[in-house]
DSSP file (Angstrom, degrees, kcal/mol; ACC not computed):
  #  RESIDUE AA STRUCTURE BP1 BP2  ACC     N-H-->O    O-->H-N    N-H-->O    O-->H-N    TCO  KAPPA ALPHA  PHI   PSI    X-CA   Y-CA   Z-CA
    1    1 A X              0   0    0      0, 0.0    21,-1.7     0, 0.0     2,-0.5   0.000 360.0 360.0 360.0 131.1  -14.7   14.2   -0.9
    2    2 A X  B     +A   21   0A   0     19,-0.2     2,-0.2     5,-0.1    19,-0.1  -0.929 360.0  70.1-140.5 137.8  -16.5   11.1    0.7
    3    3 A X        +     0   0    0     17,-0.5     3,-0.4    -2,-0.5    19,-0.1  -0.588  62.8  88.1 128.2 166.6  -20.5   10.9    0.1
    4    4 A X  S >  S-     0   0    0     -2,-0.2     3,-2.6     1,-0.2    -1,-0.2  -0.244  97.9 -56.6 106.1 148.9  -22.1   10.2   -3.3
    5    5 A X  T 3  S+     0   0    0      1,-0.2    -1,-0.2    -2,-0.1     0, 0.0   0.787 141.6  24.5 -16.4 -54.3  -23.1    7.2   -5.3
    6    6 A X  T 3  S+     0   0    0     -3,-0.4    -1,-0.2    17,-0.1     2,-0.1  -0.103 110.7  99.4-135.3  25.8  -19.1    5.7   -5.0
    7    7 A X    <   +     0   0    0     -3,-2.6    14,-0.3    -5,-0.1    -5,-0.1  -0.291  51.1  43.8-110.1-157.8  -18.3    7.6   -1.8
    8    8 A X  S    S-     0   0    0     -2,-0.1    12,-4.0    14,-0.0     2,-0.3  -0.330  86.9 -33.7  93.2-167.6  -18.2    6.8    2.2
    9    9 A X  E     +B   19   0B   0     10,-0.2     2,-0.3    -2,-0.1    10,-0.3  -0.934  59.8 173.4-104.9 135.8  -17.0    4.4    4.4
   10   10 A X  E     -B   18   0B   0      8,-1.9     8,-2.1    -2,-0.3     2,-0.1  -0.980  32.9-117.9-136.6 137.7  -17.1    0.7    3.3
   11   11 A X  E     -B   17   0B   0      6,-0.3     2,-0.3    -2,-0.3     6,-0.2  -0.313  35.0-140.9 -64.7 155.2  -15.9   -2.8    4.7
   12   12 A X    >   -     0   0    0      4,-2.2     3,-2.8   100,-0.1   100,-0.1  -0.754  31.3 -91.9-113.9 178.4  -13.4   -4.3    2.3
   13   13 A X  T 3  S+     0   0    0     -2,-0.3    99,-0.1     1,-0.3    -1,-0.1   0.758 125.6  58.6 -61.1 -36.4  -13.3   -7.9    1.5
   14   14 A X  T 3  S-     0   0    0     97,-0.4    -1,-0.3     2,-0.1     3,-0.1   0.139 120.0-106.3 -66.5  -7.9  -10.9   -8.5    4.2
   15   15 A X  S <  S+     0   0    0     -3,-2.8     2,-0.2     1,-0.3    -2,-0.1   0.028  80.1 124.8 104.2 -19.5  -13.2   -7.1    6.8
   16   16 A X        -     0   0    0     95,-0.1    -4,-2.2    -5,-0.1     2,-0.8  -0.393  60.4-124.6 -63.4 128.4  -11.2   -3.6    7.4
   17   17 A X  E     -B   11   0B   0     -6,-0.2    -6,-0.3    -2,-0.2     2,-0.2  -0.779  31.6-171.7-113.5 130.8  -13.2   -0.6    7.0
   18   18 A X  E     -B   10   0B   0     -8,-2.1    -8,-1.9    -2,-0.8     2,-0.2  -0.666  26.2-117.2-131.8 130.8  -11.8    1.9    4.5
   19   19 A X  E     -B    9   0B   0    -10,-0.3     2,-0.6    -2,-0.2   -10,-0.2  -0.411  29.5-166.9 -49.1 117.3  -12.7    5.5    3.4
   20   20 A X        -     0   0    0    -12,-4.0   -17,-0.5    -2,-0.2     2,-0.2  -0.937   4.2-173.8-119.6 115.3  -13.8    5.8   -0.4
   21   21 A X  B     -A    2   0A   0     -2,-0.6     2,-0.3   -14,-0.3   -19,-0.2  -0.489  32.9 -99.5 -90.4 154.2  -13.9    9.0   -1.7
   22   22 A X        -     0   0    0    -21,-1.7   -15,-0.1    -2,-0.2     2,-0.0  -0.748  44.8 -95.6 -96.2 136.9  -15.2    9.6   -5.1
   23   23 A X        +     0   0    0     -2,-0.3     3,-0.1     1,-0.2    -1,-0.1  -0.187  51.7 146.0 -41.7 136.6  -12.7   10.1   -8.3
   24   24 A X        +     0   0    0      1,-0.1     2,-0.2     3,-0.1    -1,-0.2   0.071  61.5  48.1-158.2  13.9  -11.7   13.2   -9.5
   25   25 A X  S    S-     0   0    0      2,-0.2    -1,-0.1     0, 0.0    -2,-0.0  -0.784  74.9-121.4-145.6-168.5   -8.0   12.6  -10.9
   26   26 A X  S    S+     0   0    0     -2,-0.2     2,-0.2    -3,-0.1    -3,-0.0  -0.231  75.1 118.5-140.8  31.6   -6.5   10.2  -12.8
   27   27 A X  S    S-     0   0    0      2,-0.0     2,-0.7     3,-0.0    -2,-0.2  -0.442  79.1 -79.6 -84.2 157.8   -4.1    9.3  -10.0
   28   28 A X    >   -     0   0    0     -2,-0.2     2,-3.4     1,-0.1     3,-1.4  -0.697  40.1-110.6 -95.9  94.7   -4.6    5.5   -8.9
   29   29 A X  G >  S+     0   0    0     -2,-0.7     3,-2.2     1,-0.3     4,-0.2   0.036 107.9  68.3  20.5 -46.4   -7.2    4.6   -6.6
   30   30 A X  G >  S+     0   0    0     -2,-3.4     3,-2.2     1,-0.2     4,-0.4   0.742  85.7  69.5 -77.3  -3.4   -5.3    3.8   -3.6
   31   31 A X  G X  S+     0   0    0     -3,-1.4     3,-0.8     1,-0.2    -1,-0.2   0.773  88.1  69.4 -59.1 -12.0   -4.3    7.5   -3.1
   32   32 A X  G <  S+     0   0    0     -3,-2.2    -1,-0.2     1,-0.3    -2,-0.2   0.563  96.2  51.3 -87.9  -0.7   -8.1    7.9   -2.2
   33   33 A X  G <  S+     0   0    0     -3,-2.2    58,-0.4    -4,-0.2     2,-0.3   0.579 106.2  75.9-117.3   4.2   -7.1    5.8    1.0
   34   34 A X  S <  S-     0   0    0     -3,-0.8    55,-0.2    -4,-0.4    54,-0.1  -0.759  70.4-142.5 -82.4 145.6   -3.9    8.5    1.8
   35   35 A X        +     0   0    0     53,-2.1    54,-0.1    -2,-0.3    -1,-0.1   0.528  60.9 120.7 -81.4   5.3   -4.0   11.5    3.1
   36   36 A X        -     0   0    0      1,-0.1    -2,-0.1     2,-0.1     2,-0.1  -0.028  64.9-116.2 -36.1 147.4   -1.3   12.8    1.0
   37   37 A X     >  -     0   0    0      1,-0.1     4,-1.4     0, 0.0    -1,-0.1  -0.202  41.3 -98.2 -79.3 178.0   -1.7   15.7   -1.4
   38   38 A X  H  > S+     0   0    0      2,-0.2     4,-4.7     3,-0.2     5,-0.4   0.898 123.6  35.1 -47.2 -81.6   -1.2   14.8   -5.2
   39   39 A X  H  > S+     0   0    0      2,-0.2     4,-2.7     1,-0.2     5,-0.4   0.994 114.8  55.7 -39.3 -73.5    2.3   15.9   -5.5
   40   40 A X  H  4 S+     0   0    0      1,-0.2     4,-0.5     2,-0.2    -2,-0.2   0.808 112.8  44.2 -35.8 -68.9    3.0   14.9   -2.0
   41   41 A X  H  X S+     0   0    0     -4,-1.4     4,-1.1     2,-0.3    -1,-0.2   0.626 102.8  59.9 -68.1 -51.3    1.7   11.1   -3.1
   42   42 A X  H >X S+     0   0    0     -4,-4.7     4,-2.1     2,-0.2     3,-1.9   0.989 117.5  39.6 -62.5 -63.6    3.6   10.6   -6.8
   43   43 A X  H 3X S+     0   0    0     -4,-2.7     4,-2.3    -5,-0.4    -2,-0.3   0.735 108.9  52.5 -71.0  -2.8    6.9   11.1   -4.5
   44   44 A X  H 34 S+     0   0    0     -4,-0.5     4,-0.3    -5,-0.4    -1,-0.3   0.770 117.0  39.8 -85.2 -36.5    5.9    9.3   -1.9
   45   45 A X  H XX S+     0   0    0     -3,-1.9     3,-2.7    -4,-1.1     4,-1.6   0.984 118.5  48.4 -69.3 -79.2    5.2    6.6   -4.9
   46   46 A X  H 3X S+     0   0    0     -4,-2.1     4,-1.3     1,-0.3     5,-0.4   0.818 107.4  58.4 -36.2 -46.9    8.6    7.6   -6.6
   47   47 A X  H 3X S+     0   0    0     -4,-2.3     4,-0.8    -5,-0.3    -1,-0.3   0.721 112.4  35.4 -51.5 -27.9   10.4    7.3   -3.2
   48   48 A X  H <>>S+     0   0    0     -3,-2.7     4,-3.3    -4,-0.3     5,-0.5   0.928 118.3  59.0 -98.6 -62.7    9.4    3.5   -2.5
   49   49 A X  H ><5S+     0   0    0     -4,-1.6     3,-0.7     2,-0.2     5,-0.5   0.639 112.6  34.7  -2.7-103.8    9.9    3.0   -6.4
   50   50 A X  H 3<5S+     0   0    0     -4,-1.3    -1,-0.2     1,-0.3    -2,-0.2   0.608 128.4  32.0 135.8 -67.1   13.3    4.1   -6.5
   51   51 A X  H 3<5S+     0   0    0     -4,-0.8    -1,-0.3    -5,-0.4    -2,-0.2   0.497 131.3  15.6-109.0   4.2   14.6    2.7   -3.0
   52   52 A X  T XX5S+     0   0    0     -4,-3.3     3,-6.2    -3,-0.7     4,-0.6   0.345 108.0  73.9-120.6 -78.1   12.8   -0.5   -2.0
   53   53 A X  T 34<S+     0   0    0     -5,-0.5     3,-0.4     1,-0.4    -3,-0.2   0.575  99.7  52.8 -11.7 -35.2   11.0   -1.7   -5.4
   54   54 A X  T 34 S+     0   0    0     -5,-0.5    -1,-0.4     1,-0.2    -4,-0.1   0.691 109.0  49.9 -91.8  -9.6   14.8   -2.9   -6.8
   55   55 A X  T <4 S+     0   0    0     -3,-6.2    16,-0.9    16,-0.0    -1,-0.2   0.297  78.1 125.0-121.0  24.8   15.4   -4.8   -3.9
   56   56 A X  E  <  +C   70   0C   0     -4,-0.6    14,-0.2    -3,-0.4     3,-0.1  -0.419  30.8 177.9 -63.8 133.6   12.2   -6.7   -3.8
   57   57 A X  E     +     0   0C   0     12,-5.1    13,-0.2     1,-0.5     2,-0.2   0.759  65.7  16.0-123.7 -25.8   12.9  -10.6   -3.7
   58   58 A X  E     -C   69   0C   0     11,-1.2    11,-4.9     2,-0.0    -1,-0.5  -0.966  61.2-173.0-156.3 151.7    9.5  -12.2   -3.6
   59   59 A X  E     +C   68   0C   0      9,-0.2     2,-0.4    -2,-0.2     9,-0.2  -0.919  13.3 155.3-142.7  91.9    6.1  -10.7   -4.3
   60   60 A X  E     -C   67   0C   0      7,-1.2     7,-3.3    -2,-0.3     2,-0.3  -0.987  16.7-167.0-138.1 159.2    2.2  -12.5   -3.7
   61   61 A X  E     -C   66   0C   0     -2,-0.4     5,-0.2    66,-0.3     2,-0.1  -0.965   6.3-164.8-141.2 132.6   -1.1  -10.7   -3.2
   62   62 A X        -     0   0    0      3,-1.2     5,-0.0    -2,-0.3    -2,-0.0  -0.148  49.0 -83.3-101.1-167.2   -4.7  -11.7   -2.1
   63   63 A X  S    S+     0   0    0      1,-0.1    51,-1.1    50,-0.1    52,-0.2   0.938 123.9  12.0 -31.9 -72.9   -7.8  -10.0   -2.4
   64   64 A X  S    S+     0   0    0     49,-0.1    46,-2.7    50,-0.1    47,-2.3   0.323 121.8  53.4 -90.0 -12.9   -7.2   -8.1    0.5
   65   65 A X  E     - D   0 109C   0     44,-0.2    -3,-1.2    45,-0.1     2,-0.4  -0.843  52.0-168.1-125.3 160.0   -3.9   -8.4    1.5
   66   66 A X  E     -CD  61 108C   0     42,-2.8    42,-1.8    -2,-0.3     2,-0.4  -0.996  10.6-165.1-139.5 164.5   -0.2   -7.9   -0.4
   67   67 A X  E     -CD  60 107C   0     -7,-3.3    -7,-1.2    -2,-0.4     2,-0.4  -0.950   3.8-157.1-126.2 147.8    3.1   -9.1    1.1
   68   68 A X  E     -CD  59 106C   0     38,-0.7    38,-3.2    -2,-0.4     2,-0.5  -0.962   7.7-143.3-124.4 136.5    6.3   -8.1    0.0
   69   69 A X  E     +CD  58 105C   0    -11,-4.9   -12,-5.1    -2,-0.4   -11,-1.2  -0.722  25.7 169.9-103.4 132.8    9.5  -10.0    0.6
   70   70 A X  E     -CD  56 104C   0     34,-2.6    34,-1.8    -2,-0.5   -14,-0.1  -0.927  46.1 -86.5-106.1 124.4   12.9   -8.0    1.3
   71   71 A X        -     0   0    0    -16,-0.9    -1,-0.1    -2,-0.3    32,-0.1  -0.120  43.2-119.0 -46.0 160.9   16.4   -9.1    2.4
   72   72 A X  S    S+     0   0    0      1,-0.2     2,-0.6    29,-0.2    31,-0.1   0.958 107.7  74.5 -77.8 -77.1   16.3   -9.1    6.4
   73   73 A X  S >  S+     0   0    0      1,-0.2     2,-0.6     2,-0.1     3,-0.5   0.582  89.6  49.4 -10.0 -36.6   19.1   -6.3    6.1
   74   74 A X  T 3  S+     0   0    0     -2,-0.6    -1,-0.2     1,-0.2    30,-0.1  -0.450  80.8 116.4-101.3  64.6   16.9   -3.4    5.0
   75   75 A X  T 3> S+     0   0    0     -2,-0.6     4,-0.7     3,-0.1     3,-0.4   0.493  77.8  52.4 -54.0 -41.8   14.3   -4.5    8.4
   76   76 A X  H X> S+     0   0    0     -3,-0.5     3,-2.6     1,-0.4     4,-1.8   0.972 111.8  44.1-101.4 -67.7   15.1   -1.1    9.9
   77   77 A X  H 34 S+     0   0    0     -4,-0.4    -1,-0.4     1,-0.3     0, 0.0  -0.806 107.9  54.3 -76.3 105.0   14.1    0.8    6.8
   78   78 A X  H 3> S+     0   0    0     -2,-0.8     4,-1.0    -3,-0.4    -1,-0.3  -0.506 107.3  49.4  59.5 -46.9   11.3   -0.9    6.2
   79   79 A X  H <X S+     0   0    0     -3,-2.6     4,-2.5    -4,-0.7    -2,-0.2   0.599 110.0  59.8 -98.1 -15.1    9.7   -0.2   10.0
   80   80 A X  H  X S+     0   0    0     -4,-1.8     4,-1.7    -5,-0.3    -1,-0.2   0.941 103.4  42.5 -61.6 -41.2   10.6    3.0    9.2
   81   81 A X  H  > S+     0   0    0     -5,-0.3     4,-2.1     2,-0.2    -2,-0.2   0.763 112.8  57.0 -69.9 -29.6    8.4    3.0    6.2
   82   82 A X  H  X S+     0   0    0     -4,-1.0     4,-1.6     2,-0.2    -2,-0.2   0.925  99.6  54.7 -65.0 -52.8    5.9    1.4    8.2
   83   83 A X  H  X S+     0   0    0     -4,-2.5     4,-0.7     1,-0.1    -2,-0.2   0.945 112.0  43.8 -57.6 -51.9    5.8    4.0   10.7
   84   84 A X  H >X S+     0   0    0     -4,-1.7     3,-2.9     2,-0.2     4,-1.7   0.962 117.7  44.4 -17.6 -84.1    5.2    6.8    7.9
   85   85 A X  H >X S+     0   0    0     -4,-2.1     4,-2.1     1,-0.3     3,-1.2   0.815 103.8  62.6 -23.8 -83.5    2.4    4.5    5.9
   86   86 A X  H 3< S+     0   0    0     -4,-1.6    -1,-0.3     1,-0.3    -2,-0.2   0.568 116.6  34.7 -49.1 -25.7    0.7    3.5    9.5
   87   87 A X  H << S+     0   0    0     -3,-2.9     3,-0.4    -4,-0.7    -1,-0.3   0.845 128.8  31.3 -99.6 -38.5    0.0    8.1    9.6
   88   88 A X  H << S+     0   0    0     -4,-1.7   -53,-2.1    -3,-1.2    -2,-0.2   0.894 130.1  35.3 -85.2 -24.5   -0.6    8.9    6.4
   89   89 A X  S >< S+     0   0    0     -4,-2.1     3,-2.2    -5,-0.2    -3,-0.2  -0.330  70.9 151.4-122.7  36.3   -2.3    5.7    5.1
   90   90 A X  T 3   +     0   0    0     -3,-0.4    -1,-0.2    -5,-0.3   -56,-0.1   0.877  59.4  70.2 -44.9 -40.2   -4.2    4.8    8.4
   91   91 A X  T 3  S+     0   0    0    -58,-0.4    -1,-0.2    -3,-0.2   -57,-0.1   0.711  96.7  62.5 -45.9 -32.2   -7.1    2.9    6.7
   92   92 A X  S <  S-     0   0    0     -3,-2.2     2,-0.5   -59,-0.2    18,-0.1  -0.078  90.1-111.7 -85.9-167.2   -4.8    0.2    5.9
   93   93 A X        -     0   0    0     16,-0.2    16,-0.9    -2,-0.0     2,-0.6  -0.993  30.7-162.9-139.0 126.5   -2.5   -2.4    8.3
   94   94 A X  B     +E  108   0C   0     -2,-0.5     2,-0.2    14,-0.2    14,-0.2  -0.940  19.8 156.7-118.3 107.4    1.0   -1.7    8.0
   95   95 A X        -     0   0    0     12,-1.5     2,-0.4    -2,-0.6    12,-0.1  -0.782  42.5-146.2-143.3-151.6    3.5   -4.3    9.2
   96   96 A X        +     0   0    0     -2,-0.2     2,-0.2    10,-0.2    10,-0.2  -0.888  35.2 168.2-130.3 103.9    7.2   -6.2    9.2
   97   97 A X  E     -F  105   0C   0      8,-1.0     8,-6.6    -2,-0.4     2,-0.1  -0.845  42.0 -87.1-122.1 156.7    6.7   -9.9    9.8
   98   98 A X  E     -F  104   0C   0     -2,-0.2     6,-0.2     6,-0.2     5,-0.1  -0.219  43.8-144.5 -75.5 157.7    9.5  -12.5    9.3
   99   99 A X        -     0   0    0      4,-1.4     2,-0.3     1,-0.1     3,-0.3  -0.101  27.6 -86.3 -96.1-169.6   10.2  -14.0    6.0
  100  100 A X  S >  S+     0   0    0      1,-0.2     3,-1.2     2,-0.1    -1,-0.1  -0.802 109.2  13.7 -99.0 159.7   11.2  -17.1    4.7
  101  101 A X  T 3  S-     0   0    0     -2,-0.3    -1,-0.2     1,-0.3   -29,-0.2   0.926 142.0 -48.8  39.3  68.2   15.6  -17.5    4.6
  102  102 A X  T 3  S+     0   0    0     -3,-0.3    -1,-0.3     1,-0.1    -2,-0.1   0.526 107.4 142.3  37.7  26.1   16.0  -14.6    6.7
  103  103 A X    <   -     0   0    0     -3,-1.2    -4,-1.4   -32,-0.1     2,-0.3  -0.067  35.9-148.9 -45.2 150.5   13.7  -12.4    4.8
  104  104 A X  E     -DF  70  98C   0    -34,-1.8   -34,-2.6    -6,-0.2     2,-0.6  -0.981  11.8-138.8-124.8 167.7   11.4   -9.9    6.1
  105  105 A X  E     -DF  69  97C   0     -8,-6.6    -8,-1.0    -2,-0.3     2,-0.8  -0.834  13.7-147.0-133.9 150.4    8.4   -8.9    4.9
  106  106 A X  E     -D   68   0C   0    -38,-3.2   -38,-0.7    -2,-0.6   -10,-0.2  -0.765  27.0-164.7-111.0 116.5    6.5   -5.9    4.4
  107  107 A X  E     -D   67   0C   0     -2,-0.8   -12,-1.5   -40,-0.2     2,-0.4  -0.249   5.7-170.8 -95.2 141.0    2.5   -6.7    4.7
  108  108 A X  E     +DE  66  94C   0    -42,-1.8   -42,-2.8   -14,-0.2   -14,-0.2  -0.919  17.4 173.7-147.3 134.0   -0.2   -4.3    3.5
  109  109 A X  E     +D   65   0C   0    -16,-0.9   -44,-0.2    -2,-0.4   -16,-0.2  -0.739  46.0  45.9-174.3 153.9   -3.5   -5.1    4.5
  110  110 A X  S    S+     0   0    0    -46,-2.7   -45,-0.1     1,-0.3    -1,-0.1   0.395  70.3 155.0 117.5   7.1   -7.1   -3.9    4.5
  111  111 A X        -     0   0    0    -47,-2.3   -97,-0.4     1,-0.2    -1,-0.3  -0.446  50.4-109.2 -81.5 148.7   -6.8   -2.8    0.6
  112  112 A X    >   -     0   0    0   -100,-0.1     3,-2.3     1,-0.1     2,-0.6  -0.368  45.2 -78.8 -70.6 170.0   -9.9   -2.8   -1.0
  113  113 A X  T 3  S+     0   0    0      1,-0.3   -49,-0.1    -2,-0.2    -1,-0.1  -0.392 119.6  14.7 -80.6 107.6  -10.8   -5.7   -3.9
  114  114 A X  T 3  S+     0   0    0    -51,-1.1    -1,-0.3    -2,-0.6     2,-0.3   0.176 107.3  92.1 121.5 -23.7   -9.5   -5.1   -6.5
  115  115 A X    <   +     0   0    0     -3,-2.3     2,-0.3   -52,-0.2    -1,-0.3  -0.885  44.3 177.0-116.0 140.4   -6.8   -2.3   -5.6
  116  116 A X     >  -     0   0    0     -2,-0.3     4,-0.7     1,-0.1    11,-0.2  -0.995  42.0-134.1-155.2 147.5   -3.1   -2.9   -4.7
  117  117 A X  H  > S+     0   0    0     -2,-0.3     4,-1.8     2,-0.2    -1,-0.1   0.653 101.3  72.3 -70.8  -9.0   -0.1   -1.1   -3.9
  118  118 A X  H >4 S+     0   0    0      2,-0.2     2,-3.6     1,-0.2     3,-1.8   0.546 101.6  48.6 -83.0-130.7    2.1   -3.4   -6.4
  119  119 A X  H 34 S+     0   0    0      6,-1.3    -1,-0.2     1,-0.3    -2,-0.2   0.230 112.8  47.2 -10.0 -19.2    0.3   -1.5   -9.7
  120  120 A X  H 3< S+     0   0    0     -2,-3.6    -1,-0.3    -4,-0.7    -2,-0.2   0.894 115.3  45.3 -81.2 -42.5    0.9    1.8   -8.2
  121  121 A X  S << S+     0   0    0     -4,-1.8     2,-0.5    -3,-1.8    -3,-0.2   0.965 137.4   7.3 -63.2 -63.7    4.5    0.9   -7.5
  122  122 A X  S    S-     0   0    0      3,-0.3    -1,-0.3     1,-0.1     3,-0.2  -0.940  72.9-169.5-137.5 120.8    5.5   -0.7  -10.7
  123  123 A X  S    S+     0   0    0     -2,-0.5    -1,-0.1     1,-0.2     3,-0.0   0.524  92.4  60.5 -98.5  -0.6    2.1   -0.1  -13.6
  124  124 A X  S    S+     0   0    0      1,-0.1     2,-0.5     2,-0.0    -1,-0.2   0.558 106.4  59.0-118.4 -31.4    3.8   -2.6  -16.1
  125  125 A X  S    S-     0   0    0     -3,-0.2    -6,-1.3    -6,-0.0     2,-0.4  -0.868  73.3-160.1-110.5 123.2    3.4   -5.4  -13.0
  126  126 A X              0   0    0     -2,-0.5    -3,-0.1    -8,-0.2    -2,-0.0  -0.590 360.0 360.0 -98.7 156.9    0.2   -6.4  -11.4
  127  127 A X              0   0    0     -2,-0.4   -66,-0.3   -11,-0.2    -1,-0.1   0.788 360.0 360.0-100.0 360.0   -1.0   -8.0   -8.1
């Protein structure tokens, strides 16, 4: 539902402008920038969780932006993931850029300030 006091369209600090829809679950604020269903969105969460999240090697986040760093080996899953994100999560910028020591890394950016995909992934770690 987009309209309202804490709805609409808004630039984010980063300059991107991103759909905010007004709360009604108790789901975490960047679902409001998927188009995923509820369900659909916790496995979509669990899935990344599960199969990337353990082989995360380096981690930083800005305002606007988060990187995560990955062995170069998982590259191809990873643009895989990208392509997925890049339909359901169009509002953001989804990419693969190279890493340090043959790394790559997978770049999120366009989040609003103050919300980040790192707390969604893993709620015990913040970005």
């Amino acid at each position: 539902m987009l309209g309202g006091p804490e709805g609409g369209r808004r630039k984010n600090a980063g300059g991107w402008t991103v759909a905010v829809r007004m709360r009604k679950r108790a789901l975490p604020m960047i679902q409001d920038l998927c188009n995923l269903s509820g369900p659909q969105f916790e496995a979509r969460l669990e899935q990344l969780r599960t199969q990337f999240l353990p082989h995360l090697v380096a981690y930083e986040a800005t305002e606007s932006v988060e990187e995560f760093e990955f062995p170069g080996s998982m590259q191809q899953e990873l643009e895989e993931v990208v392509a997925f994100e890049q339909r359901c999560c169009a509002d953001l910028h989804w990419s693969i850029e190279p890493g340090r020591d043959g790394r790559v890394r997978f770049v999120v950016r366009g989040l609003p300030a103050g919300e980040n995909l790192m707390s969604s992934l893993d709620p015990n770690r913040r970005g």
